[in-house]
C-alpha positions in Angstrom: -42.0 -39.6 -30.3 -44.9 -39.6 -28.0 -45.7 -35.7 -28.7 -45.3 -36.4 -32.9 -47.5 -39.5 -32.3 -50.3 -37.1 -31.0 -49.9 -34.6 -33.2 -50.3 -37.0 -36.0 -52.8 -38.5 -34.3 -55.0 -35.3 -33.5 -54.2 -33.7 -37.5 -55.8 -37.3 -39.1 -58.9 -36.7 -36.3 -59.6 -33.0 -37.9 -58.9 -33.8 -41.3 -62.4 -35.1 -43.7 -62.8 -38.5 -44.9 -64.4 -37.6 -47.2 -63.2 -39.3 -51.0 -60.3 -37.2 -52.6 -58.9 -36.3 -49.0 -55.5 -37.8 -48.8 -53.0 -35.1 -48.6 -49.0 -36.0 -49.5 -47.9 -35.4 -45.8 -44.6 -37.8 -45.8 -41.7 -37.1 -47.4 -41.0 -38.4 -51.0 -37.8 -40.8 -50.3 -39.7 -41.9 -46.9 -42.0 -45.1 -46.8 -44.1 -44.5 -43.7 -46.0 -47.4 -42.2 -49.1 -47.9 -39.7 -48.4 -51.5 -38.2 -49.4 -53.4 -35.1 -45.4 -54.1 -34.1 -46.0 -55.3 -30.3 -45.6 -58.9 -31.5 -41.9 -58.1 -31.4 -39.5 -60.4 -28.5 -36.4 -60.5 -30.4 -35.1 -59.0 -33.5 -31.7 -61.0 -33.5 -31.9 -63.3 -36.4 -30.6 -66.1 -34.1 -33.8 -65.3 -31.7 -36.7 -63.9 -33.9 -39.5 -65.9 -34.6 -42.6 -63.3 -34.9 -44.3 -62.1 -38.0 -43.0 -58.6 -37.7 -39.0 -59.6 -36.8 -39.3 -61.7 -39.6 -39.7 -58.6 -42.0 -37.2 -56.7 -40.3 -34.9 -59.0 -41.0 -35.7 -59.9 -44.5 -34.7 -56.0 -45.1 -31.5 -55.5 -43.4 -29.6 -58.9 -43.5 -28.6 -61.2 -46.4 -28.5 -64.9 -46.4 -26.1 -67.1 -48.8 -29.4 -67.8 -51.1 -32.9 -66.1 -50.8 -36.3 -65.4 -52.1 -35.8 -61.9 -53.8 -37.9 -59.0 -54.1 -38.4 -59.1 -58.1 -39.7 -62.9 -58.1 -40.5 -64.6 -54.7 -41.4 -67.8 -56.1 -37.1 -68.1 -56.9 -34.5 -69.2 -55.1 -31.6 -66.8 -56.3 -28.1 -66.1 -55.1 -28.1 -63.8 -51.9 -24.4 -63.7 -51.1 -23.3 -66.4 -53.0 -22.7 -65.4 -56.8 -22.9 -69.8 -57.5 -22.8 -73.3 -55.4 -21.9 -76.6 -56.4 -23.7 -79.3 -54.8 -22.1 -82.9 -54.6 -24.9 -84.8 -53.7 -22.8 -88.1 -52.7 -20.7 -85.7 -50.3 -23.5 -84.6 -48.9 -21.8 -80.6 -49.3 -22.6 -77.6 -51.0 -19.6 -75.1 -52.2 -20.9 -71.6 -51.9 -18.5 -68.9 -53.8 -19.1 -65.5 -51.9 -20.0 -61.9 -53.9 -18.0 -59.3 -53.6 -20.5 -57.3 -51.0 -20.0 -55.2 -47.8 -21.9 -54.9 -45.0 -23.8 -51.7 -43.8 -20.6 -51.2 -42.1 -18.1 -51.1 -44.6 -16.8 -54.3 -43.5 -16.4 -57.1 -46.3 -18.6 -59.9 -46.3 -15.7 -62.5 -45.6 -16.0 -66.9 -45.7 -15.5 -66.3 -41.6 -19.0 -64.3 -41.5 -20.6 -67.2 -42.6 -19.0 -69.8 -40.3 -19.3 -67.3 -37.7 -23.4 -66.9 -38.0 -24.0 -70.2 -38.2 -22.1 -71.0 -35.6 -23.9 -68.8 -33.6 -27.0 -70.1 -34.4 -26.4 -73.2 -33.2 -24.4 -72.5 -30.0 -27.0 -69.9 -28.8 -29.6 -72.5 -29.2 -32.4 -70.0 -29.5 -36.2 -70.8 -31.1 -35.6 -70.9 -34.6 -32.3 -72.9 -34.6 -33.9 -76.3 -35.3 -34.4 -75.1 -38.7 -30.4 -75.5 -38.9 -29.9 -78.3 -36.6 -32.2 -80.6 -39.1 -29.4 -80.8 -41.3 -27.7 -82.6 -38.4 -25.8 -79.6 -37.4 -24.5 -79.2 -33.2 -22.2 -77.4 -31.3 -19.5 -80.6 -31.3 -19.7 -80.8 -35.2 -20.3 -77.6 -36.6 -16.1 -77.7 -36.7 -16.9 -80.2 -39.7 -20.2 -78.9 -41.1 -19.6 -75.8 -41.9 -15.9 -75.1 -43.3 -14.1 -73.0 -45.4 -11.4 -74.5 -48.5 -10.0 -72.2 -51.4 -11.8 -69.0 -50.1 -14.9 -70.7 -50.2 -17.7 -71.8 -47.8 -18.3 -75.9 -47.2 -21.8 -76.4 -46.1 -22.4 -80.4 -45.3 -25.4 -82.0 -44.0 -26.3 -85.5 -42.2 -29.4 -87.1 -43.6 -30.4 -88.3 -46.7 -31.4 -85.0 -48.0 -31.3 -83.1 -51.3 -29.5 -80.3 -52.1 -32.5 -78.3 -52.9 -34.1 -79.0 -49.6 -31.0 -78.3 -47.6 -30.7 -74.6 -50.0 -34.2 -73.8 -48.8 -33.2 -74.2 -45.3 -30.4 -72.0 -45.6 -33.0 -69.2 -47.3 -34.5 -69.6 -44.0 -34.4 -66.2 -41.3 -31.8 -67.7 -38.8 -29.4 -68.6 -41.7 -29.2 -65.0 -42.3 -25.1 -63.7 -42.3 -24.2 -61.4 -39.7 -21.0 -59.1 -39.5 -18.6 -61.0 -37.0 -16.3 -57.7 -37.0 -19.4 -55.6 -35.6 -20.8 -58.5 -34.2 -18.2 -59.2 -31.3 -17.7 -55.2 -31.2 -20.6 -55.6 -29.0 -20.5 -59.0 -27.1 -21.2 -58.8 -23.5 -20.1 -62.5 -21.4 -21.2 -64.9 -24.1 -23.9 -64.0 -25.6 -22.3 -63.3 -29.0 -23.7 -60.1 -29.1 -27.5 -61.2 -29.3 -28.8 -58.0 -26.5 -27.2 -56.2 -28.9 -28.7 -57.6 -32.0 -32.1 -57.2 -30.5 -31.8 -53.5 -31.1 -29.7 -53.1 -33.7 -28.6 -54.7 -36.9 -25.1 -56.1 -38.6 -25.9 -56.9 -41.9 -25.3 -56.2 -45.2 -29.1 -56.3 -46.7 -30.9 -52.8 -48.6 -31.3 -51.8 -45.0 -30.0 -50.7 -41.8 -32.1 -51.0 -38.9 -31.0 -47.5 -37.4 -33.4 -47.0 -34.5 -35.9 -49.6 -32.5 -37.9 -48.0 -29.8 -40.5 -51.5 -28.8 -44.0 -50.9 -29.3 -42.9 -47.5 -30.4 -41.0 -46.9 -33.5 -38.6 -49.3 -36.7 -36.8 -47.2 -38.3 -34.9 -48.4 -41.8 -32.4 -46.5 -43.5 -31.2 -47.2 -46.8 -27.9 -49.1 -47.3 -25.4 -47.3 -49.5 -23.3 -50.6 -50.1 -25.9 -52.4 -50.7 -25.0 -55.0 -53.7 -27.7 -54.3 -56.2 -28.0 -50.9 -55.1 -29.4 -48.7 -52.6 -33.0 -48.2 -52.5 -35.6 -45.7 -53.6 -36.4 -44.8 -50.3 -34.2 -43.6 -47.9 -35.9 -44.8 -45.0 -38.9 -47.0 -44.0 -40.5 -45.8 -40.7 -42.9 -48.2 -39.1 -45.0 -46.3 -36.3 -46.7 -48.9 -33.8 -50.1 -48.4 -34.3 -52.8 -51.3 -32.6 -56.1 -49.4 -33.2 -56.9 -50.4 -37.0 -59.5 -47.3 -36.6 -56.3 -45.2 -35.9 -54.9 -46.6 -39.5 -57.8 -45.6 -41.2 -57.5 -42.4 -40.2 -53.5 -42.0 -40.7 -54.1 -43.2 -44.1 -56.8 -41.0 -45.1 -55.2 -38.4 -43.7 -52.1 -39.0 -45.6 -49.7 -39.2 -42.7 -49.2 -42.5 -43.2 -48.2 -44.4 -46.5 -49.3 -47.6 -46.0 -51.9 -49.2 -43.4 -51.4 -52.8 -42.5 -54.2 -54.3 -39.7 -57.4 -52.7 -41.4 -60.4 -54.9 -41.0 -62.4 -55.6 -44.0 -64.9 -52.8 -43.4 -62.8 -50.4 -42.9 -61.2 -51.7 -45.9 -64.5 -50.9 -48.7 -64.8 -47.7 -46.6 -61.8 -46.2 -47.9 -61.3 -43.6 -50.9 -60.9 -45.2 -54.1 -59.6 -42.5 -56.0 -56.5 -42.0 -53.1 -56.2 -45.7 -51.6 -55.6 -48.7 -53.6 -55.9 -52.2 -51.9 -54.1 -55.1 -52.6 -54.4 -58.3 -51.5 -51.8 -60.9 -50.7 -52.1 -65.1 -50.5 -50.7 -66.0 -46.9 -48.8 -69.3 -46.2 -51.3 -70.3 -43.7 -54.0 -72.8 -45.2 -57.0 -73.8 -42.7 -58.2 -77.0 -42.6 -61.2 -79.0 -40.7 -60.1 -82.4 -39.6 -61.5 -86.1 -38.8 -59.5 -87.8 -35.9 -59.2 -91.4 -36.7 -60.1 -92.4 -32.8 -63.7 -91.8 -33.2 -64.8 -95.1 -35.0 -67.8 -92.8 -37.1 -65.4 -90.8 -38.7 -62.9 -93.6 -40.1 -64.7 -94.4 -43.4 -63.6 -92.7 -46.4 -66.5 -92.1 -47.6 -67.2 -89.5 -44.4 -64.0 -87.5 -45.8 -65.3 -87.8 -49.4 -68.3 -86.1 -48.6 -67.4 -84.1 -46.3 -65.5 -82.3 -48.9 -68.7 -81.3 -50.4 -70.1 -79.8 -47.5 -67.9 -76.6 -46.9 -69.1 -74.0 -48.4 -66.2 -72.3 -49.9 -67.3 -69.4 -52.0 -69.8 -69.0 -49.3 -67.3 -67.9 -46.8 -65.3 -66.3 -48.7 -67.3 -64.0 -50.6 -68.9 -62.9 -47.5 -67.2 -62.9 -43.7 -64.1 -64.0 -44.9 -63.2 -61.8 -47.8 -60.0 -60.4 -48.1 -58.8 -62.5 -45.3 -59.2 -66.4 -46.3 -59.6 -67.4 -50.2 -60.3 -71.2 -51.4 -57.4 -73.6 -51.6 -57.8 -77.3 -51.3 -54.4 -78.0 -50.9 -51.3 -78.7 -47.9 -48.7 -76.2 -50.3 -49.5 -72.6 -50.6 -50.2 -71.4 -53.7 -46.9 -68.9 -54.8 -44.1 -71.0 -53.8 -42.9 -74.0 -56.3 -44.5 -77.3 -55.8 -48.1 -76.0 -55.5 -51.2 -77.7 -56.1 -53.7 -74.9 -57.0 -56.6 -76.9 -58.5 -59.9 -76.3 -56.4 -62.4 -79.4 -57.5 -64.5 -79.5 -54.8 -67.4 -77.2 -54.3 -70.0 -76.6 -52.3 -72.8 -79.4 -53.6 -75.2 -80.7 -50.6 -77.1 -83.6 -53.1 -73.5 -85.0 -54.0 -72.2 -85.9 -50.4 -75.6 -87.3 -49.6 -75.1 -89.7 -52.0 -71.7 -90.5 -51.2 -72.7 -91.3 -48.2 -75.6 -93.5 -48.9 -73.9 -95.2 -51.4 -71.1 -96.0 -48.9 -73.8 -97.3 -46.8 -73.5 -94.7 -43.9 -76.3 -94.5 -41.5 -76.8 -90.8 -40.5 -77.5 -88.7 -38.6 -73.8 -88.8 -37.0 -73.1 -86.8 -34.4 -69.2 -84.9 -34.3 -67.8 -82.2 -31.6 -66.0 -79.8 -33.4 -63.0 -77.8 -31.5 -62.7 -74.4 -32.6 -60.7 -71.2 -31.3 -63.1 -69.0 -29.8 -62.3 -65.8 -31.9 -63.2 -64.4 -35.5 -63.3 -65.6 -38.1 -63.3 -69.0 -36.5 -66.1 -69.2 -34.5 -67.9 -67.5 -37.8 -66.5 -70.6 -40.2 -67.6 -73.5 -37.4 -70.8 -72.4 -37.7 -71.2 -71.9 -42.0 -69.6 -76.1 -41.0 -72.5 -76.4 -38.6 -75.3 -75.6 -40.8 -73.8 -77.1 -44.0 -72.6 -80.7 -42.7 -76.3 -80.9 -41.4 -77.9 -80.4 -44.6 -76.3 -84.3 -45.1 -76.8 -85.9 -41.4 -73.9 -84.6 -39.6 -74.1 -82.7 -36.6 -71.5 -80.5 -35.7 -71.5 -79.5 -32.0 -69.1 -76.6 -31.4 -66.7 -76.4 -28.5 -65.2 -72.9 -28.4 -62.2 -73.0 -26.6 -58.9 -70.7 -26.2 -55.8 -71.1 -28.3 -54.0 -72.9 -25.9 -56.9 -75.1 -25.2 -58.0 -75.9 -28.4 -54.0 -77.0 -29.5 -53.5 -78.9 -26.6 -56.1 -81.4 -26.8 -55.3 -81.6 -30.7 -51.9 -82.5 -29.7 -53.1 -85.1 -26.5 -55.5 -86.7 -30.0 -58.6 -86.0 -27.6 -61.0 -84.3 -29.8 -63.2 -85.4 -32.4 -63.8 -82.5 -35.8 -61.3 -80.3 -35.4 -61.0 -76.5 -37.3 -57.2 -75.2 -37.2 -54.9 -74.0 -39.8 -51.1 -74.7 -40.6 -47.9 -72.6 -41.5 -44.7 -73.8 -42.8 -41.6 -73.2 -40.3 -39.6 -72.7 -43.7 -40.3 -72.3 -47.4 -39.9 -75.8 -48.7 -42.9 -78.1 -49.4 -41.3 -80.8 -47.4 -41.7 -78.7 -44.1 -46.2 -79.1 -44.9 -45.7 -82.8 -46.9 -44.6 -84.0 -43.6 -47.6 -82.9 -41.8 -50.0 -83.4 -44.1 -49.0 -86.5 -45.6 -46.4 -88.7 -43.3 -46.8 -90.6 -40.3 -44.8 -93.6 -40.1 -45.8 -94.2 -36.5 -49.2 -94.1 -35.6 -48.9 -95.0 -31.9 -49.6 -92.9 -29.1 -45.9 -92.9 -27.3 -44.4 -91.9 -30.9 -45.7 -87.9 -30.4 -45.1 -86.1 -33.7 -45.7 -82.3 -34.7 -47.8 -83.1 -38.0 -51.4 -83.2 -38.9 -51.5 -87.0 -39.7 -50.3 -87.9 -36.2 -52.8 -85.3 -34.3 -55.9 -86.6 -35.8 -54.4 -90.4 -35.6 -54.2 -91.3 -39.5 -52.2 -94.0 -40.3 -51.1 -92.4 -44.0 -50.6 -95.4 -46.8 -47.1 -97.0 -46.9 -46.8 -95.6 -50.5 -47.5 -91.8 -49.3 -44.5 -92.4 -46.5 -42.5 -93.3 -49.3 -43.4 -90.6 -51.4 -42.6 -87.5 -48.4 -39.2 -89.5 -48.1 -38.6 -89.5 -52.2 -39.4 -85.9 -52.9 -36.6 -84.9 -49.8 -34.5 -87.0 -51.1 -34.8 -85.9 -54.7 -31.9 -83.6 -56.2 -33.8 -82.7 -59.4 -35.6 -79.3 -58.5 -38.3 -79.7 -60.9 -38.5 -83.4 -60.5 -39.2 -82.9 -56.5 -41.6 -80.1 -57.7 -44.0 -83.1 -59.4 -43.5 -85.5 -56.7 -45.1 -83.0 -54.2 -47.9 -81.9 -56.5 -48.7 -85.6 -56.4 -48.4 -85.6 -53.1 -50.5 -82.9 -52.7 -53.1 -84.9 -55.7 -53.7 -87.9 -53.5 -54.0 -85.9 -50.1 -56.6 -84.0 -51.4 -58.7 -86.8 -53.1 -58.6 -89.4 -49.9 -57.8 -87.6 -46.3 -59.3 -87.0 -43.1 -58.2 -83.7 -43.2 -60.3 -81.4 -45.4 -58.1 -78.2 -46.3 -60.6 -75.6 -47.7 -58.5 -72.3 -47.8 -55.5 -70.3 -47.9 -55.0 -66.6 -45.8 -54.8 -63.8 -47.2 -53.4 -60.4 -46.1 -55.1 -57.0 -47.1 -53.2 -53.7 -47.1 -54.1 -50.4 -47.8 -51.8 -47.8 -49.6 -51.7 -44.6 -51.1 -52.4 -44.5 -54.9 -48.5 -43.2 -55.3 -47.1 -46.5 -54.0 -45.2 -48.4 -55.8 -43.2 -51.6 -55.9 -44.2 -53.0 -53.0 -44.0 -57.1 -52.4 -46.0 -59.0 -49.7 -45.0 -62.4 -49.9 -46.8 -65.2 -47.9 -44.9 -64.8 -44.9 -43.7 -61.8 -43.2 -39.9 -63.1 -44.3 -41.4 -62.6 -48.0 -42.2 -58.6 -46.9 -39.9 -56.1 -49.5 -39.2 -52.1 -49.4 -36.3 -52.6 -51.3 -38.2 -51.7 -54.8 -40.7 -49.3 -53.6 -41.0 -45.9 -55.4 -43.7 -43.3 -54.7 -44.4 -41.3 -58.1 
């Protein structure tokens, strides 16, 4: 591996880069991908929680219902053909597909007991997705069951259907073969060393060799249940040097190019490399803690909305990494808010404020990570609160640094950004829009809590309504409302969503980048 890296390596250094000079160096049923992978710890879908495990898994294992390939913005059947939820029961009936996994085996009712199960008996990081649903090693006897050939799923909580569905969409609710599985259990550790270099599922994919910070190779799935895929395999070389991307790419030894910066980006070929870019769950928001009496009037959050210079970030240092979005759901997914009414307007906020009665100038630390494109965005903040009076003093800090004092309620201004652990909007209403205990014993993971906003009664009762609501498109409006009145009267002024850019030969096709790395597809890509 080592020698073919170099040899790739040395052929993209001779070769021009000049427009016109990709050449078709990989193979025609082989997808071959330049990635940063080193973010990998675990690849078991009981124990992986990075960006790249996440779209490993997505592509070799199956869960009962997913986010497909053709539409991500559906919840479809996975390996369940149909459910019945009783909402009184508290249960959802899942009737199983006829599938097999990668290795032969049949996906049984027992695989799906058996993964969940697991989940919650390893205990790993992602299992309080499941246990939310009031899941534990003493019940799961009763939670999860099977009756007539068919899979019982009950939950504890007062919970909808459609919320406990988008949990089980989630990575560790993915169905692994038991068979295969417990082939390869060492003590009781249900296989998981095992699982974190190999795979037992029954998705387009088989993860057929894992080499860390090397080499993921995919092969197609022959038994896969729509059908195996165009490509035979999907290599994904480990990569870090994004000038060492440009270079594969160009030189066509590579397919696709994922960690290119944004110059390296307009400096590629047009008539070989096509660009596309891809809205990110992550939206970034500046926030107002509610401990610093100056920043408690409305009116400071009003204008401040008027203040950020949106388009002026984004059409400059933060193009193709960050566009504008103004609210807590990501555009893509049901239940989004994608309005934008606020803009950058200097004249407007100053009235606000003067109209509010608000003596200025007011002076605000603002903690920021010190990295780009953060340090970057605090300071467009900087020079565009103090066209109205307020003074932004920026305190660069590390990651941990920065989070922790957000968490202790200890800062002041705050710029940070917020991903949902799973794909349902209650996962971001809850942070952005509960907080039923303001006090500083009752600790809680969400934005309202950190920056000490005691949300209205009415928008409390609102987060609980929506989870509670069985009507899909019903909860959809309740969180767009949610998502209404957040944006109009908040402390916390979300300004944008990520973005991903990725670079890829013209012959491409069928490629899908959701907005996370669970929402990453190679299961309909062609190259023509």
């Amino acid at each position: 591996m080592k020698l073919l890296t170099a040899a790739l390596l040395a052929t993209a250094l001779s070769l021009p880069l000049a427009a016109g000079a990709v050449y078709a160096a990989t193979p025609a049923d082989a997808l071959v991908i330049a990635q940063n992978i080193d973010d990998i710890v675990a690849l078991d879908p009981a124990q992986a929680y990075e960006f790249t495990s996440g779209e490993i898994n997505t592509n070799v294992y199956d869960r009962l219902v997913q986010y497909e390939a053709e539409d991500t913005t559906k919840l479809v059947g996975g390996l369940a053909s149909e459910w019945v939820a009783d909402e009184d029961a508290k249960t959802i009936t899942f009737t199983l597909r006829d599938a097999k996994f990668a290795s032969g085996n049949p996906v049984r009712p027992e695989d799906v007991v058996f993964s969940f199960n697991r989940v919650i008996t390893l205990n790993l990081t992602p299992a309080f997705i499941l246990t939310q649903l009031g899941w534990t090693p003493e019940n799961m006897g009763e939670m999860v069951t099977i009756a007539d050939g068919k899979v019982v799923v009950k939950w504890e909580g007062d919970f909808a259907s459609a919320f406990v569905l988008n949990v089980l969409a989630a990575r560790p609710a993915s169905i692994v073969d038991e068979v295969l599985v417990m082939e390869h259990a060492e003590g009781d550790d249900l296989g998981n060393a095992w699982l974190n270099t190999n795979s037992a599922g029954s998705g387009p994919f088989v993860m057929s060799d894992y080499r860390p910070a090397e080499i993921v190779r995919l092969t197609a799935n022959e038994n896969y249940f729509r059908g195996a895929p165009a490509m035979k395999s999907v290599i994904i070389r480990h990569v870090a040097e994004a000038a060492t991307q440009q270079l594969l790419l160009t030189s066509g030894d590579v397919d696709i190019a994922k960690n290119l910066t944004p110059d390296q980006i307009s400096g590629l070929p047009a008539d070989a490399v096509k660009v596309e870019t891809y809205p990110q769950a992550a939206v970034h928001f500046l926030s107002f803690n509610q401990k610093t009496e100056a920043l408690t009037d409305p009116a400071i959050w009003e204008a401040a909305r008027y203040l950020v210079d949106y388009d002026g970030m984004t059409q400059s240092f933060l193009a193709g990494q960050m566009e504008k979005h103004q609210a807590f759901w990501p555009k893509g997914f049901p239940g989004s808010y994608d309005e934008t009414p606020f803009t950058y307007d200097v004249e407007k906020a100053k009235q606000i404020l003067a109209d509010a009665g608000i003596e200025t100038p007011i002076n605000v630390t603002l903690d920021v990570i010190n990295s780009t494109p953060f340090t970057d965005m605090a300071q467009s903040l900087q020079a565009g609160f103090a066209e109205a009076g307020i003074n932004f003093e920026i305190l660069p800090g590390t990651g941990a640094q920065v989070i922790t004092k957000y968490r202790e309620r200890t800062h002041q201004a705050m710029l940070l950004y917020w991903g949902p652990d799973f794909m349902d909007p209650h996962s971001n209403a809850k942070a952005f829009a509960y907080n039923s205990d303001n006090s500083d014993e009752n600790y809680a993971a969400t934005t309202t809590w950190r920056n000490a906003w005691a949300v209205p009664e009415e928008f409390n009762a609102e987060v609980n309504a929506a989870l509670a609501e069985p009507d899909q498109a019903k909860r959809d409006e309740m969180y767009v409302d949610l998502q209404k009145k957040v944006q109009e009267s908040s402390p916390i002024v979300i300004m944008f969503q990520a973005a991903l850019t990725i670079a890829m030969a013209n012959n491409v096709e069928g490629y899908v980048n959701g907005a996370t790395s669970d929402f990453v597809y190679y299961r309909l890509v062609t190259k023509n």
